[in-house]
C-alpha positions as semicolon CSV with decimal commas, in nm:
position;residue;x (nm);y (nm);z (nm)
1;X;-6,152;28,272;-13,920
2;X;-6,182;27,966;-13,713
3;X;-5,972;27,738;-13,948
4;X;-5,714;27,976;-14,088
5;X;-5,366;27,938;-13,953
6;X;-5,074;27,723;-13,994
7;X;-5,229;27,408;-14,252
8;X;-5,083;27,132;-14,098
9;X;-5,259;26,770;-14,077
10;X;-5,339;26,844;-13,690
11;X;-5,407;27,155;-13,699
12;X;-5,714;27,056;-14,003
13;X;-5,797;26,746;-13,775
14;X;-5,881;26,963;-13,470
15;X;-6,052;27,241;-13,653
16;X;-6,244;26,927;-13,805
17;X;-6,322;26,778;-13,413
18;X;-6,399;27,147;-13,351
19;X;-6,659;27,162;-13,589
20;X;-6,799;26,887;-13,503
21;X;-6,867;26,919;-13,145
22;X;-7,021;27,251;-13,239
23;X;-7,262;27,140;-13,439
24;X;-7,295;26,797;-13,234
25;X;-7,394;27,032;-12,932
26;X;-7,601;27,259;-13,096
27;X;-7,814;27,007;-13,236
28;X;-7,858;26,864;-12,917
29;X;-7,947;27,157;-12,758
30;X;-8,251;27,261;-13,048
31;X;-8,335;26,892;-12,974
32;X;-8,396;26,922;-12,574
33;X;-8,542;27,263;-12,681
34;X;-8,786;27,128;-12,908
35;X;-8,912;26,832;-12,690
36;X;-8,908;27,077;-12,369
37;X;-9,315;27,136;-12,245
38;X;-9,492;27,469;-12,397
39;X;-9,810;27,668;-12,329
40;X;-10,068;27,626;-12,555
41;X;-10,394;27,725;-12,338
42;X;-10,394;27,962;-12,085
43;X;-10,659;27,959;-11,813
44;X;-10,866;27,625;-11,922
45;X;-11,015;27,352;-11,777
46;X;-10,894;26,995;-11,839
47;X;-11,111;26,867;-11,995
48;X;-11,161;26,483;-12,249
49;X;-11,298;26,206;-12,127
50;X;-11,121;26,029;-11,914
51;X;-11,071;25,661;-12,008
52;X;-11,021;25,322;-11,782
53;X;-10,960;25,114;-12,113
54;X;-10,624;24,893;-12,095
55;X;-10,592;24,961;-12,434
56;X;-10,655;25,253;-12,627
57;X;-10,646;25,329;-13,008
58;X;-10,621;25,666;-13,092
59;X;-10,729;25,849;-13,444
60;X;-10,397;25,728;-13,646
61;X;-10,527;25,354;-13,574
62;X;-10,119;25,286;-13,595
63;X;-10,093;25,387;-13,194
64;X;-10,228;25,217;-12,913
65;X;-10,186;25,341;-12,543
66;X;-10,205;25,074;-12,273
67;X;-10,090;25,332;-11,960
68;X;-9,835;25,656;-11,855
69;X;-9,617;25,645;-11,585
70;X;-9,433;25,912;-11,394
71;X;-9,060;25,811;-11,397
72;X;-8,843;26,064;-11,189
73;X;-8,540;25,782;-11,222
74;X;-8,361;26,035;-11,481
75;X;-8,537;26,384;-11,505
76;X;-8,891;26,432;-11,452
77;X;-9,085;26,298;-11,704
78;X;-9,435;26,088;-11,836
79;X;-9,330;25,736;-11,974
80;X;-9,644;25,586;-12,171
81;X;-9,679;25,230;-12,263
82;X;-9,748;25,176;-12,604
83;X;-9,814;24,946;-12,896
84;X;-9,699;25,131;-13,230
85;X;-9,653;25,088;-13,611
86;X;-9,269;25,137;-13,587
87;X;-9,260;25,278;-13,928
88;X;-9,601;25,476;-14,022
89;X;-9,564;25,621;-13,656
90;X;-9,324;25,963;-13,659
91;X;-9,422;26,215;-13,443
92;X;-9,675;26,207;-13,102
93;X;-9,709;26,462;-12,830
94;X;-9,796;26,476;-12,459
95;X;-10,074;26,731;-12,370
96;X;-10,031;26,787;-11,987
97;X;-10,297;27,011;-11,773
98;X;-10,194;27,176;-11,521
99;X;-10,401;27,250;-11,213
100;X;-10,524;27,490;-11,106
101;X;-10,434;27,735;-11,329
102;X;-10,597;27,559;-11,574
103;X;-10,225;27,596;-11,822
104;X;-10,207;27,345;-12,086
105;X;-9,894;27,253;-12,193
106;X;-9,777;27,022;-12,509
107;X;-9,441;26,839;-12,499
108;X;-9,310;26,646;-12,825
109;X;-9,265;26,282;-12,718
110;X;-8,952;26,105;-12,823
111;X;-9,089;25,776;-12,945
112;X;-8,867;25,459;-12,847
113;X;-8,973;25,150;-13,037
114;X;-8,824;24,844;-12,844
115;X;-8,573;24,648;-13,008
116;X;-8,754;24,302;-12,954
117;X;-8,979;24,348;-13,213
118;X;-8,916;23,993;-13,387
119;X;-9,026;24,131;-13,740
120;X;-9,386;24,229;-13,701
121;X;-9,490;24,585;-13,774
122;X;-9,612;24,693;-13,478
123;X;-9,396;24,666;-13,127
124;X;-9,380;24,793;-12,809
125;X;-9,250;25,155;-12,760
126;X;-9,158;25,397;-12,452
127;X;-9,349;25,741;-12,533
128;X;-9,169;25,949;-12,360
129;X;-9,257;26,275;-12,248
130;X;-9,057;26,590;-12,041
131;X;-9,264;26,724;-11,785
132;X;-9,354;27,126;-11,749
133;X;-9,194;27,247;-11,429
134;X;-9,396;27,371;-11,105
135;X;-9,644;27,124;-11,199
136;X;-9,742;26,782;-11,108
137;X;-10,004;26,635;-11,379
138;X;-10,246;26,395;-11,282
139;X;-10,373;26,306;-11,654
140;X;-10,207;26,322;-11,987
141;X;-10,342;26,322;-12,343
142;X;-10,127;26,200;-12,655
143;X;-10,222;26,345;-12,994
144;X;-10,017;26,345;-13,323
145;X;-9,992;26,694;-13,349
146;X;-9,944;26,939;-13,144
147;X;-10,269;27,188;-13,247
148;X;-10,588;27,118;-13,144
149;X;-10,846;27,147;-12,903
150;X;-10,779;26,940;-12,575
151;X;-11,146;26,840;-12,518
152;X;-11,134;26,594;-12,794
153;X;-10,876;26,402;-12,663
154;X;-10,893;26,060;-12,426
155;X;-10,730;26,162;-12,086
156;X;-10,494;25,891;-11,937
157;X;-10,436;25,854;-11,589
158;X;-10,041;25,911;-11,494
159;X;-9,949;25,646;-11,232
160;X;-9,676;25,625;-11,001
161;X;-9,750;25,977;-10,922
162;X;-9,731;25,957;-10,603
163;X;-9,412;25,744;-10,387
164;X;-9,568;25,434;-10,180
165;X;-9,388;25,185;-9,932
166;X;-9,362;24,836;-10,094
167;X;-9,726;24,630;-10,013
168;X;-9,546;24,295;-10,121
169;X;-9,237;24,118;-10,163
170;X;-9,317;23,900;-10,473
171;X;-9,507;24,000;-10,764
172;X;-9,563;23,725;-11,086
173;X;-9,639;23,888;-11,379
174;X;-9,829;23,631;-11,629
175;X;-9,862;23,760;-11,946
176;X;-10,087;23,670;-12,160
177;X;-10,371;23,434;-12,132
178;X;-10,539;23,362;-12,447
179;X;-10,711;23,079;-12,651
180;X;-10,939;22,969;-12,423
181;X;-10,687;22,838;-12,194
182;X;-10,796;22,582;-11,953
183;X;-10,489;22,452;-11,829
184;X;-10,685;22,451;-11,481
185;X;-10,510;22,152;-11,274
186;X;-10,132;22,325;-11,343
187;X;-10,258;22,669;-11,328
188;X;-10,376;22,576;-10,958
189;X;-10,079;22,446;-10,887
190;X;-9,890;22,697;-11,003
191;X;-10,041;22,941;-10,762
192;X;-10,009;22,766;-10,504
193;X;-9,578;22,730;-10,564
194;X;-9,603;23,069;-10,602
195;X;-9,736;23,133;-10,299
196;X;-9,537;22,842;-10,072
197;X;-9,200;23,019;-10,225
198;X;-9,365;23,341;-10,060
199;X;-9,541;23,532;-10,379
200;X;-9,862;23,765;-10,213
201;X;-9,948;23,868;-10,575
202;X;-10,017;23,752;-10,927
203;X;-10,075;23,972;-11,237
204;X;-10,262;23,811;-11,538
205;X;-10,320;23,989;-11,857
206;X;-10,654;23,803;-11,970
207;X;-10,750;23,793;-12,356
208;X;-10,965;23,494;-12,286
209;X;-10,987;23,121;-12,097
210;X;-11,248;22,901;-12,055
211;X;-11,560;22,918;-11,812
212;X;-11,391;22,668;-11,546
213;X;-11,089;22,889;-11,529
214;X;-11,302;23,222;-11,489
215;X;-11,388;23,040;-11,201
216;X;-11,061;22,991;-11,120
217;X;-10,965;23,331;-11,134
218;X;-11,264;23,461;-10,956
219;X;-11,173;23,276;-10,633
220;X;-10,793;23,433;-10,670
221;X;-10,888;23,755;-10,728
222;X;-11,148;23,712;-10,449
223;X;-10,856;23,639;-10,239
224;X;-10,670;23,878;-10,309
225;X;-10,385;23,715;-10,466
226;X;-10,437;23,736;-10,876
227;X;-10,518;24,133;-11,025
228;X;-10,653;24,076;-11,363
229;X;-10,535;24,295;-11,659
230;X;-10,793;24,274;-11,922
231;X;-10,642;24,248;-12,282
232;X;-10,862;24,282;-12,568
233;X;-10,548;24,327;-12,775
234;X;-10,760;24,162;-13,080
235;X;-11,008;24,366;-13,080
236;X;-10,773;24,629;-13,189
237;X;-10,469;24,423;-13,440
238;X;-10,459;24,100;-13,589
239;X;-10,219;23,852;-13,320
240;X;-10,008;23,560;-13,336
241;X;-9,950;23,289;-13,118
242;X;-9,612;23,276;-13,229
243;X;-9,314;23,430;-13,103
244;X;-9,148;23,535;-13,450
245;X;-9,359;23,705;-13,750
246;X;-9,182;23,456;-14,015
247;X;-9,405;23,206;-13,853
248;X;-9,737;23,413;-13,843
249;X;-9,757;23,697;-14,063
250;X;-9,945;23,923;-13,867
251;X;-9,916;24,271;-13,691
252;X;-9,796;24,176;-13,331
253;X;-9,691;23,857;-13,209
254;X;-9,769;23,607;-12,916
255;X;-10,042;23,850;-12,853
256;X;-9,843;24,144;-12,710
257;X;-9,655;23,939;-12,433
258;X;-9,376;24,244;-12,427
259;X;-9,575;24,500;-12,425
260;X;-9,795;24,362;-12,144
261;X;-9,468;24,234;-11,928
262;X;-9,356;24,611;-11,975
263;X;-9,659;24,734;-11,846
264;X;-9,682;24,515;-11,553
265;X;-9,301;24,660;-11,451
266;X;-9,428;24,978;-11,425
267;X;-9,740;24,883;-11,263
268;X;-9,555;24,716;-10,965
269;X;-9,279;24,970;-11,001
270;X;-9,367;25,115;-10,674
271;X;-9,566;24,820;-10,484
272;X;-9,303;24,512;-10,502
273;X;-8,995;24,471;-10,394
274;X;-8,919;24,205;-10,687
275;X;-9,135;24,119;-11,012
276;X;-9,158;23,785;-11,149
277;X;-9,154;23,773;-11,557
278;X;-9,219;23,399;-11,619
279;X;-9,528;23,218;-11,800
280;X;-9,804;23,022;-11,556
281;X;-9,662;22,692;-11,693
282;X;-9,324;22,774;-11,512
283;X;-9,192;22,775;-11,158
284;X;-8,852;22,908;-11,034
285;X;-8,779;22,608;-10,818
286;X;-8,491;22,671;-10,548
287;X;-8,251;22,418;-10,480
288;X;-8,068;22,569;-10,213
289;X;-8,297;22,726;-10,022
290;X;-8,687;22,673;-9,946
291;X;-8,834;23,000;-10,054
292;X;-8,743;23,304;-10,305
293;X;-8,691;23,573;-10,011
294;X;-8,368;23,354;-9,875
295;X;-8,275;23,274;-10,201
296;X;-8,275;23,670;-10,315
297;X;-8,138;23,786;-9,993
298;X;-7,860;23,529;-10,072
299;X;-7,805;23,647;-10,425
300;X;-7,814;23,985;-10,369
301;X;-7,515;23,975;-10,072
302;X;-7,343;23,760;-10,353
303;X;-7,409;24,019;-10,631
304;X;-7,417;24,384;-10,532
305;X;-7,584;24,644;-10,735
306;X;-7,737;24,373;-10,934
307;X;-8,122;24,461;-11,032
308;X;-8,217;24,170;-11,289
309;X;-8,114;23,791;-11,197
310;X;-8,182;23,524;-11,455
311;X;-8,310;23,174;-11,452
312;X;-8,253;22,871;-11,626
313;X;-8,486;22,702;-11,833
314;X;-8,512;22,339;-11,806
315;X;-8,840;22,116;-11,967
316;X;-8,992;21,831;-11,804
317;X;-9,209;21,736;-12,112
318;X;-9,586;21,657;-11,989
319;X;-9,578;21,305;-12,197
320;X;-9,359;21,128;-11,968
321;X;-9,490;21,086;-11,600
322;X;-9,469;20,862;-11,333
323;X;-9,750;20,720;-11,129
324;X;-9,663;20,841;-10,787
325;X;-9,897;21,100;-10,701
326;X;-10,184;21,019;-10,895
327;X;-10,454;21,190;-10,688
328;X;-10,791;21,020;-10,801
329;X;-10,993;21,370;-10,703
330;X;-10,737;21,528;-10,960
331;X;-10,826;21,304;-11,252
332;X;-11,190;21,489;-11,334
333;X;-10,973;21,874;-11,351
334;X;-10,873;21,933;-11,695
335;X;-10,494;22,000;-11,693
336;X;-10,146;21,904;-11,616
337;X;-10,043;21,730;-11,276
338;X;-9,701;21,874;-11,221
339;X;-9,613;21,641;-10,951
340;X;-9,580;21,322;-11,198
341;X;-9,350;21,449;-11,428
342;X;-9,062;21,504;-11,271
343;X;-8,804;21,398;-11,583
344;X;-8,589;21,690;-11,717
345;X;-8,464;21,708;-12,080
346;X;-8,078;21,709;-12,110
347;X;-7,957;21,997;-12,194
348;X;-7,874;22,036;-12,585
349;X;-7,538;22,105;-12,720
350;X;-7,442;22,458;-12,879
351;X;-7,813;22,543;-12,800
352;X;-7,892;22,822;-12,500
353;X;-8,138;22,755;-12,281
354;X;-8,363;23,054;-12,231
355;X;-8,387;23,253;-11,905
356;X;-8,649;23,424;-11,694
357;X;-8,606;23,663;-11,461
358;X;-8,680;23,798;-11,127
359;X;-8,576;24,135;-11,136
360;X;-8,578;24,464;-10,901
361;X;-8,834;24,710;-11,115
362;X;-8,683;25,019;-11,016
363;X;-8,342;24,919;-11,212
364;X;-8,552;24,795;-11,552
365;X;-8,648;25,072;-11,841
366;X;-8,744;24,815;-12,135
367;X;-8,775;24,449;-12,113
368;X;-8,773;24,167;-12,362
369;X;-8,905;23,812;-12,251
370;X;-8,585;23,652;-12,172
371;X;-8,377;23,922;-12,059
372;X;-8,378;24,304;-11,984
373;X;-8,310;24,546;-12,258
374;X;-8,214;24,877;-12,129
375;X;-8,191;24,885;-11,739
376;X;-7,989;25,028;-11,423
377;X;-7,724;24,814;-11,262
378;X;-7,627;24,462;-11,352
379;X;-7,741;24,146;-11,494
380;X;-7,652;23,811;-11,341
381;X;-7,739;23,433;-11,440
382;X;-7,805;23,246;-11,148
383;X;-7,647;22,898;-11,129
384;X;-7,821;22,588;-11,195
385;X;-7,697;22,444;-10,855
386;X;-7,878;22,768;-10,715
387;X;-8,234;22,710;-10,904
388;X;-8,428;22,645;-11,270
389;X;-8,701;22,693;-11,393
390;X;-8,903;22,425;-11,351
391;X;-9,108;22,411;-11,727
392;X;-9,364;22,133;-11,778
393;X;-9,490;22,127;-12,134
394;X;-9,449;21,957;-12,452
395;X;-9,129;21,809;-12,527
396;X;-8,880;22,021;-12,763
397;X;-8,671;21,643;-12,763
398;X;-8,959;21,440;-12,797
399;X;-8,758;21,153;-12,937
400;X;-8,531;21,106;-12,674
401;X;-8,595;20,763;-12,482
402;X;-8,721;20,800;-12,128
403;X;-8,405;20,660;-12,013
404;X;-8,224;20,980;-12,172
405;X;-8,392;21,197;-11,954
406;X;-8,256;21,343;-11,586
407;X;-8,499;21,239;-11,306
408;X;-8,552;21,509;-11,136
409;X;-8,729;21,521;-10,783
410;X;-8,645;21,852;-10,669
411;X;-9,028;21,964;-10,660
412;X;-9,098;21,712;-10,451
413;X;-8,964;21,897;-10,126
414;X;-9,303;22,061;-10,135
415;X;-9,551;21,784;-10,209
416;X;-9,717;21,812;-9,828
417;X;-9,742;22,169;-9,852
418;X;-9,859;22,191;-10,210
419;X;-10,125;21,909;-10,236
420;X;-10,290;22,019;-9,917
421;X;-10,330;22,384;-10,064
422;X;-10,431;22,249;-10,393
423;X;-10,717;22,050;-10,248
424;X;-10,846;22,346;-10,049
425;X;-10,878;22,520;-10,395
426;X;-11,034;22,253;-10,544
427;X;-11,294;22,184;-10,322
428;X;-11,385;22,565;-10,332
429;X;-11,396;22,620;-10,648
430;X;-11,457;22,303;-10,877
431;X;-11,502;21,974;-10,671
């Protein structure tokens, strides 16, 4: 018998570790064996419709699918973006067809809630399915069981299927537009940073905004710079504006901002060189150098094998402003103009400034808002020296006297530049 023997304190200890690792490895293996792909139609059609929605419920009403992607980063599998109740939601599988022999085989997903949840039921999760081998699926079902007829069943699109060269350098991924925002004036501006600091694309997740932005974003998309993500995310659970659920006691908050800055990872995965996770109120401003390609180029010599570099956030609160650059056409366009309020808050003591990123996709698995939660490689936080973000919104120290405040001119270096491009927008869109 395994354990019999001389009964000495080491010799019970490593028939103990023994034991252990047995079991330890044979529970793994029924694991991998129960998630790995089997037949469960021979010689069918795929069939189910095949659906274009960003946002899908499916039967439970506790899971939501916004997209799959093919990830190959690890071993060959379908990783769908999702939106589920983290408790009610226990098992879900993948129903992959494969063409064309018309095989249809069901995986059991391993379900990966994030950890950035910040208390409301439902959160973002990783649904994450192994692939069946010799085949390459184009489309992918997700049902809670794994019995059933496939024709009932929405069909999702798996993307990232196929390997592309990078279209772009720069992708911004704004996420998400809601309550009627008409921020127009700073949004404009915004864009037009972006694209001086060398950004050829902008992502928006749109719940809703008002009818002068739709104009707005008509003319962008019409460019070719902004792709719009619809996000009818309340047509589905009830949202929050806020960021924790102790301040808004409802099912997701700030309106699924993680789950859409997840998605839009994935969905650039292939196309970008870098993504750009910050809101369209913000601006990574360089200090050192006068766009973001010399700036990463620099950082990444300075930090090898890093994948996710982190910003500083600094506000320059919207109620103090100076009266240089006060652009009489401006005045009639409802929003901010950035260019008078160049006044920085102080930083507070024993409180951490929050951090955006600018991160290489193809290092990132899960994300959070202000940094990355599971990811290849290393994380760095860029000096202050280096760049900030530049953040103009309501104070958080609205007491402070305006002589408390740093003044702050550094966005001035582009003033030419950006008031000549904002006035070319203006007059083709609003004026």
């Amino acid at each position: 018998m395994l354990c019999s023997g001389k009964k000495s304190y080491f010799a019970a200890a490593l028939c103990i570790i023994t034991l252990t690792s047995m079991v330890t490895l044979s529970y793994l293996r029924l694991q991998r064996l129960s998630h790995l792909p089997k037949i469960v139609q021979e010689g069918s059609r795929c069939r189910g419709k095949i659906t274009n929605s960003t946002i899908t419920a499916l039967k439970d009403n506790r899971t939501f699918i916004i997209s799959p992607y093919f990830d190959d980063r690890e071993s060959k599998v379908t990783r769908v973006i999702g939106i589920v109740h983290h408790e009610d939601v226990k098992q879900l599988y993948c129903w992959f067809c494969c063409q064309p022999d018309g095989r249809i085989y069901v995986s059991k997903a391993k379900i990966d809630v994030h950890s950035d949840r910040f208390g409301f039921p439902y959160g973002t999760a990783d649904i994450v399915c192994l692939e069946p081998e010799n085949c390459d699926p184009t489309h992918v079902s997700i049902h809670q069981s794994p019995h059933g007829s496939i024709d009932q069943l929405p069909r999702f699109e798996i993307k990232n299927r196929k390997a592309e060269t990078f279209s772009v350098d720069f992708t911004v991924c704004i996420s998400t537009m809601f309550g009627n925002y008409n921020n127009v004036l700073q949004f404009i501006q915004s864009m037009e940073m972006y694209k001086i600091l060398g950004v050829q694309k902008v992502v928006i997740y749109k719940n809703n905004c008002s009818h002068l932005m739709e104009k707005v974003l008509k003319f962008y998309t019409e460019e070719g710079t902004v792709e719009i993500i619809p996000w009818p995310i309340n047509s589905h659970l009830k949202v929050s504006s806020k960021w924790h659920f102790s301040m808004d006691e409802k099912h997701i908050g700030y309106y699924g901002q993680i789950t859409a800055l997840n998605d839009c990872i994935y969905r650039n995965m292939q196309r970008s060189k870098f993504v750009v996770l910050n809101d369209a109120d913000e601006i990574i401003l360089p200090l050192k150098h006068p766009d973001w390609k010399t700036m990463m180029s620099s950082l990444q010599e300075q930090n090898p094998g890093t994948g996710i570099f982190l910003f500083e956030n600094h506000i320059f609160p919207k109620t103090v402003s100076t009266h240089v650059f006060n652009i009489s056409s401006w005045n009639t366009v409802p929003g901010v103009n950035i260019l008078q309020h160049v006044h920085r808050e102080p930083d507070r003591k024993d409180v951490f400034n929050p951090r955006k990123m600018i991160i290489d996709p193809r290092k990132v698995i899960q994300t959070s808002v202000h940094s990355v939660l599971h990811a290849y490689g290393n994380s760095v936080n860029v000096p202050m020296d280096t760049a900030l973000i530049y953040h103009c919104r309501l104070p958080l120290q609205g007491n402070l006297p305006r002589e408390s405040l740093i003044r702050d001119t550094s966005l001035w270096r582009y003033n030419l530049s950006l008031i000549t491009n904002v006035n070319k927008v203006l007059y083709q869109t609003i004026l």
